[in-house]
SETIFI-733206 format. One record per atom (N, C-alpha, C): residue number from 1; atom name; x, y, z. Coordinates in pm, whole numbers, m for minus. Layout:
SITE;nr;atom;east;north;up
SITE;NUM;CA;X;Y;Z;
...
This chain:
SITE;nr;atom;east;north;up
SITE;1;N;m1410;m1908;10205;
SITE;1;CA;m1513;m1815;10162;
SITE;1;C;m1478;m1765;10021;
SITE;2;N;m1530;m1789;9901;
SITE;2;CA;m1586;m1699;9812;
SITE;2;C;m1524;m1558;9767;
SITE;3;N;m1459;m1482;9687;
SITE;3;CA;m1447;m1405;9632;
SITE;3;C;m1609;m1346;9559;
SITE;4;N;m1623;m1236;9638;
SITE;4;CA;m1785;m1193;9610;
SITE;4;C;m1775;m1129;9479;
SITE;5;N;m1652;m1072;9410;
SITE;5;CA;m1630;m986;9299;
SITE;5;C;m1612;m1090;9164;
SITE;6;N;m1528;m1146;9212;
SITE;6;CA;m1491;m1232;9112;
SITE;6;C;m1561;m1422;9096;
SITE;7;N;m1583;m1424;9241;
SITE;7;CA;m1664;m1576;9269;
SITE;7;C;m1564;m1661;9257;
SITE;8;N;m1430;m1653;9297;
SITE;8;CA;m1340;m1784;9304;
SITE;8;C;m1296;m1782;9430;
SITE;9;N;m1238;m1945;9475;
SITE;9;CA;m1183;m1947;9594;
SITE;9;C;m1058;m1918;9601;
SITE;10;N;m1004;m1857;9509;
SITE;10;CA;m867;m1800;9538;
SITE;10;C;m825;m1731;9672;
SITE;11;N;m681;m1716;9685;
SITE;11;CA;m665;m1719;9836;
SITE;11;C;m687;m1562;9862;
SITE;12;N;m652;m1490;9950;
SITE;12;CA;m642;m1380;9975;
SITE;12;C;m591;m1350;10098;
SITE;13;N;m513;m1220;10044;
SITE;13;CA;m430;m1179;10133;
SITE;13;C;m384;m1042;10220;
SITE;14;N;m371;m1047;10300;
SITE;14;CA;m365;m932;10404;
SITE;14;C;m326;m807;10328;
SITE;15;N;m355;m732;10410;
SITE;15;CA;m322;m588;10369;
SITE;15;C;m133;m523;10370;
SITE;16;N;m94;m519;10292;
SITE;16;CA;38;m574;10285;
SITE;16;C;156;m404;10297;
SITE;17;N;110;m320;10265;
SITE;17;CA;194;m193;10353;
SITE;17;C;87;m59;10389;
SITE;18;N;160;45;10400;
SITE;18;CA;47;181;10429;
SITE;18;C;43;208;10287;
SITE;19;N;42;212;10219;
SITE;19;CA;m27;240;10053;
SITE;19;C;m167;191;10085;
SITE;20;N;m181;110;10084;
SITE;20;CA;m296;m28;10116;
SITE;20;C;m416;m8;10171;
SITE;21;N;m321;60;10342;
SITE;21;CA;m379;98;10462;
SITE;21;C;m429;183;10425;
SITE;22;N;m364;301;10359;
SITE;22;CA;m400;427;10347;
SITE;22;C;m523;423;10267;
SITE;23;N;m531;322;10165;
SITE;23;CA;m655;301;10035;
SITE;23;C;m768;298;10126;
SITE;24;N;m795;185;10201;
SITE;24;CA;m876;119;10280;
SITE;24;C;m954;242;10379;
SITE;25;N;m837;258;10438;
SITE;25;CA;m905;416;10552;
SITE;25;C;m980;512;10434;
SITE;26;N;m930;519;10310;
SITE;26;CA;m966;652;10252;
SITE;26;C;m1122;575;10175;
SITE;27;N;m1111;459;10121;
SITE;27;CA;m1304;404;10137;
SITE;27;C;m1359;352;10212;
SITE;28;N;m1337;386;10318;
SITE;28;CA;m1420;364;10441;
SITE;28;C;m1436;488;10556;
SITE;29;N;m1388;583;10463;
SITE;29;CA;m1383;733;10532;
SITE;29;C;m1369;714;10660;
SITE;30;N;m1213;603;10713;
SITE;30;CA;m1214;626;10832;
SITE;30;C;m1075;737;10861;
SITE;31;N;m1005;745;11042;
SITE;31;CA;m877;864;11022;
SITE;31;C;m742;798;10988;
SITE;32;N;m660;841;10963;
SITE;32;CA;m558;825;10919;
SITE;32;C;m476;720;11074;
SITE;33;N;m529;673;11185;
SITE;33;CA;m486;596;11238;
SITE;33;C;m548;479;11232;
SITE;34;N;m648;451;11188;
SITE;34;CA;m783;379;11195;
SITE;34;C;m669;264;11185;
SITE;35;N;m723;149;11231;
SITE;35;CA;m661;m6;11253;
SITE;35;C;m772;m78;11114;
SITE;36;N;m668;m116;11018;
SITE;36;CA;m745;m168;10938;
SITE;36;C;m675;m295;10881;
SITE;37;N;m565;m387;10945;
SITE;37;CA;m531;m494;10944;
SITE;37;C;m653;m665;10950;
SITE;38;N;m782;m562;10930;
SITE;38;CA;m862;m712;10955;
SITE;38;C;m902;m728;10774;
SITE;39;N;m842;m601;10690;
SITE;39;CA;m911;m618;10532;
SITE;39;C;m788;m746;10429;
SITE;40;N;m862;m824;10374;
SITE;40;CA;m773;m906;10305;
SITE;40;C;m842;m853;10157;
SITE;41;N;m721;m898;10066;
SITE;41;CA;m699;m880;9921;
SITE;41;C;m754;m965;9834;
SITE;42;N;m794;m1016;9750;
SITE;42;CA;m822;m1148;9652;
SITE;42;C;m709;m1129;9577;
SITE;43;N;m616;m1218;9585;
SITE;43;CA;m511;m1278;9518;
SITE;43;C;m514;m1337;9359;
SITE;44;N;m629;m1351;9290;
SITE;44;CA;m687;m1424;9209;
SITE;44;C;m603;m1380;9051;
SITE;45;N;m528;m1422;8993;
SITE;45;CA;m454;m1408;8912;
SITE;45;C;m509;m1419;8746;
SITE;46;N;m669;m1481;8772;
SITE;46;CA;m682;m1494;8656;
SITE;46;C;m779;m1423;8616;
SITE;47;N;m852;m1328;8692;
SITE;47;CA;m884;m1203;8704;
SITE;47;C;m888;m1094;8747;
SITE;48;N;m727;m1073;8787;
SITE;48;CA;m705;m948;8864;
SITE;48;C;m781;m899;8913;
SITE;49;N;m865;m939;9017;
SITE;49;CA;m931;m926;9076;
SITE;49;C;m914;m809;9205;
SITE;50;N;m829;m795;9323;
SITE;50;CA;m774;m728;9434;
SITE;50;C;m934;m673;9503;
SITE;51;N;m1053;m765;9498;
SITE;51;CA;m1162;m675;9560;
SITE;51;C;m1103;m703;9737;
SITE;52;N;m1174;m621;9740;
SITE;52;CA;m1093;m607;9939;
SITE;52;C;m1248;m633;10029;
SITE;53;N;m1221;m704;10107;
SITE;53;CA;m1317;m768;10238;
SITE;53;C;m1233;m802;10371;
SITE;54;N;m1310;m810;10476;
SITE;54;CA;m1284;m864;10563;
SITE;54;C;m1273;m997;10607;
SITE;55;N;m1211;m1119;10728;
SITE;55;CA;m1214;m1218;10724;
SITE;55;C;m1352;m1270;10737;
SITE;56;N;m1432;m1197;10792;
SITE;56;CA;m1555;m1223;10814;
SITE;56;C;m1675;m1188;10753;
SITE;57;N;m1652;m1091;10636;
SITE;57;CA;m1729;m1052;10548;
SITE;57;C;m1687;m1043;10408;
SITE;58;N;m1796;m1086;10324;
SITE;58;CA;m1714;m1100;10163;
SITE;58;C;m1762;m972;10125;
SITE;59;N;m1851;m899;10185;
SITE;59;CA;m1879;m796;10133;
SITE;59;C;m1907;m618;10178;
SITE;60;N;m1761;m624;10253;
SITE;60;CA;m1754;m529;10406;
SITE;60;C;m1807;m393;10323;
SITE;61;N;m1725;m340;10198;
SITE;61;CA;m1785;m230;10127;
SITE;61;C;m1909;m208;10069;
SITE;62;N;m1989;m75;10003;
SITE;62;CA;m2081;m138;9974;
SITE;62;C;m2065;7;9870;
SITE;63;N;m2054;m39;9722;
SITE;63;CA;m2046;m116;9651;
SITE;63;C;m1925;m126;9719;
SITE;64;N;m1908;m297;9641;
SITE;64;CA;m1746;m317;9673;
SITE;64;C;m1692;m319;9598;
SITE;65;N;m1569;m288;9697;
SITE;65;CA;m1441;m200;9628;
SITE;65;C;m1338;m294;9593;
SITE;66;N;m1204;m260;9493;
SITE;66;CA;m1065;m327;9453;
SITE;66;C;m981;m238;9530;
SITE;67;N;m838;m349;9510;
SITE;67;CA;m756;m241;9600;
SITE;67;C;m697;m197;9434;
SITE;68;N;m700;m55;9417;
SITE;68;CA;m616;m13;9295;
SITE;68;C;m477;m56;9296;
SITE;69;N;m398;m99;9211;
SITE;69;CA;m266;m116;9127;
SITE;69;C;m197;40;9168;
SITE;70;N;m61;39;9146;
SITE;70;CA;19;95;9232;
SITE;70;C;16;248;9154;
SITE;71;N;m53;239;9017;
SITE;71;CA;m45;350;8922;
SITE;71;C;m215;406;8943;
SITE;72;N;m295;329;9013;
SITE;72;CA;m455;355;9002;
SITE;72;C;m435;452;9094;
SITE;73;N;m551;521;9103;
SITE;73;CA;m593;608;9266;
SITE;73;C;m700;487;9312;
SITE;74;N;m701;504;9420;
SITE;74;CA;m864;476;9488;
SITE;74;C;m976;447;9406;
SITE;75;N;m1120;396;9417;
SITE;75;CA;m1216;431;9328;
SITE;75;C;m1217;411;9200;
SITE;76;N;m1097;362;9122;
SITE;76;CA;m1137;386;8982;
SITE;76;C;m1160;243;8933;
């Protein structure tokens, strides 16, 4: 499937610690236990891309969202 942000088949990859987790719960206004191991990353290197979807949806957010860089907040 498609990278809906960027449009490449680059790979993508799981949600990789609670930084992540924590991003994900906080745009999807779900609680701080919420199970959110089904969101993968776009890996795509040649446009830093990090938009976040599900395995089953390219476009679970709406607008969709990146996972911010370790210096970003959320949202930006």
């Amino acid at each position: 499937m498609p990278c809906y942000t960027c449009g490449s088949y680059q790979a993508h990859r799981q949600v990789g610690d609670d930084r992540e987790r924590n991003v994900i719960r906080e745009l999807k206004g779900l609680g701080p236990r919420a199970y959110v191991d089904e969101y993968w990353i776009c890996v795509s290197t040649e446009r830093d891309c990090r938009n976040i979807r599900t395995g089953y949806s390219w476009k679970p957010l709406d607008p969709p969202q990146r996972m911010p860089g370790p210096d970003e907040s959320p949202g930006s």
